[in-house]
C-alpha positions in Angstrom: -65.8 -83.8 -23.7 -63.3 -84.3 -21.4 -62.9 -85.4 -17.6 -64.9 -84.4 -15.1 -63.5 -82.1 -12.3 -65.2 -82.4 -8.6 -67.4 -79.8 -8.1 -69.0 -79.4 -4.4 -71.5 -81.2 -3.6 -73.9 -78.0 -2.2 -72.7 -76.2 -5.8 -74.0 -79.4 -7.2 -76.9 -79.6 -6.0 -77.7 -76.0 -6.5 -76.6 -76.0 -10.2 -78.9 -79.1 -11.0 -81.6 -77.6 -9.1 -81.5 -74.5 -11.0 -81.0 -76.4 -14.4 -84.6 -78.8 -13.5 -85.9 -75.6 -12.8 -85.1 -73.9 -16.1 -86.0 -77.0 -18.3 -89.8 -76.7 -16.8 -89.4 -73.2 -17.4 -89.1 -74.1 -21.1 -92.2 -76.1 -21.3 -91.0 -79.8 -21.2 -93.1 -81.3 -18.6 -91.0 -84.9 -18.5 -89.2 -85.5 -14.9 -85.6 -85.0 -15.5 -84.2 -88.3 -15.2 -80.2 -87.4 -14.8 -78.2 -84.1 -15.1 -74.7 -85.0 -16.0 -72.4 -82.1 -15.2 -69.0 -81.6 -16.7 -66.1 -79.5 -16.0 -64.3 -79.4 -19.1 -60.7 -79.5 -18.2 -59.7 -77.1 -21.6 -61.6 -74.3 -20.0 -60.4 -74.5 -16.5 -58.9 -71.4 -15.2 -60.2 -69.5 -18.7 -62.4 -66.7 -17.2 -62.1 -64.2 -14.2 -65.4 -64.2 -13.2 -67.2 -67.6 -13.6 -66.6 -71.2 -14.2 -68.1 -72.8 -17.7 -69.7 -76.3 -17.2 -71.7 -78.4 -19.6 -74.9 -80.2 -18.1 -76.2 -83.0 -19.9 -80.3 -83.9 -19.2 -81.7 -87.3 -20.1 -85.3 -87.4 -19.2 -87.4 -89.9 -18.0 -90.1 -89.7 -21.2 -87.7 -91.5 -23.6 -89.5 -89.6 -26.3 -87.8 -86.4 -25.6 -84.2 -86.5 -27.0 -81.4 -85.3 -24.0 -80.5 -81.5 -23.8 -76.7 -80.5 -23.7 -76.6 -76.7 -22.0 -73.4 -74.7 -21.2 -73.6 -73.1 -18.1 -72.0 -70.3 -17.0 -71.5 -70.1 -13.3 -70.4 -68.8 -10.4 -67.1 -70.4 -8.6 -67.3 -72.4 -5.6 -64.8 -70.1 -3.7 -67.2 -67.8 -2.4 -64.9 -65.1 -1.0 -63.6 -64.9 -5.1 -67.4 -65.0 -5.7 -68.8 -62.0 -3.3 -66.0 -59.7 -4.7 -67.1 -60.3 -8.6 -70.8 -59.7 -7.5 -69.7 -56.5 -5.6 -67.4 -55.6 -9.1 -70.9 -55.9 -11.0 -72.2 -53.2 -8.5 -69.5 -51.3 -9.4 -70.0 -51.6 -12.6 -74.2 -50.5 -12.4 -72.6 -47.5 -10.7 -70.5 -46.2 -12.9 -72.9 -46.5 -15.6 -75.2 -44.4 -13.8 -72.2 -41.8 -13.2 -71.3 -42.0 -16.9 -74.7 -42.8 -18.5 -77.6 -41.3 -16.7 -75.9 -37.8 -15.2 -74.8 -36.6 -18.8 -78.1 -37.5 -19.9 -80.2 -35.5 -16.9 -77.8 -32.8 -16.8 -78.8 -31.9 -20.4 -82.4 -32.5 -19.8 -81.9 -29.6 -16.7 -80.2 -27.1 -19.2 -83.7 -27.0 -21.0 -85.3 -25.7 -18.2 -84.3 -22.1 -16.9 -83.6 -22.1 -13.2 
C-alpha cells in the first residue's frame, strides 16, 4: 500500500473511534482487535476537500476475516476544514435558490392572487 504518513494523534483516535463504531453498526459483534490506518502516499495532496486513508480491522474472533475500508475524511488543518464545511453550506443554499424557488414559484402561478 505504501507508507504510512503521521496523522494526529486526536484525528487518530477520532477516525478509529468512528470506524469501531461503524463496524458494530454493521452487525459484527467481535471486539475490534487493531485498526491499521494508512495514508497512501500516491493520493496525498489529490482532493480539495478531504484526505483518503485506508483502515485495516483485524478482530479479535479469529473467525471473522480483517476488513479493509477507504475512508474519506476530513483534514487535520481545521481552519482548511471549517471553510469546506461552510462551502457545503453554500452549496445547500444555492440549491435552494436554484432548485426549490423555480419549483414554488410555478406552484404559486396556479393559484390566482
Amino acid at each position: 500500500m505504501g507508507d504510512a504518513h503521521p496523522i494526529e494523534v486526536d484525528t487518530l483516535d477520532i477516525l478509529k473511534s468512528k470506524i469501531t463504531k461503524a463496524v458494530k453498526a454493521s452487525g459484527i459483534s467481535s471486539e475490534v482487535a487493531e485498526i491499521t490506518i494508512i495514508e497512501p502516499p500516491e493520493l496525498k495532496g489529490e482532493h480539495f476537500a478531504t484526505e483518503t486513508v485506508y483502515a485495516k480491522i483485524r478482530f479479535n474472533d479469529s473467525s471473522i476475516k480483517e476488513k479493509n475500508l477507504f475512508v474519506k475524511k476530513f483534514g487535520s488543518n481545521s481552519l482548511h476544514t471549517e471553510m469546506v464545511k461552510k462551502m457545503k453550506v453554500m452549496e445547500k443554499e444555492a440549491g435552494f435558490f436554484i432548485e426549490f424557488l423555480p419549483l414554488a414559484r410555478n406552484f404559486c402561478k396556479r393559484f390566482p392572487g
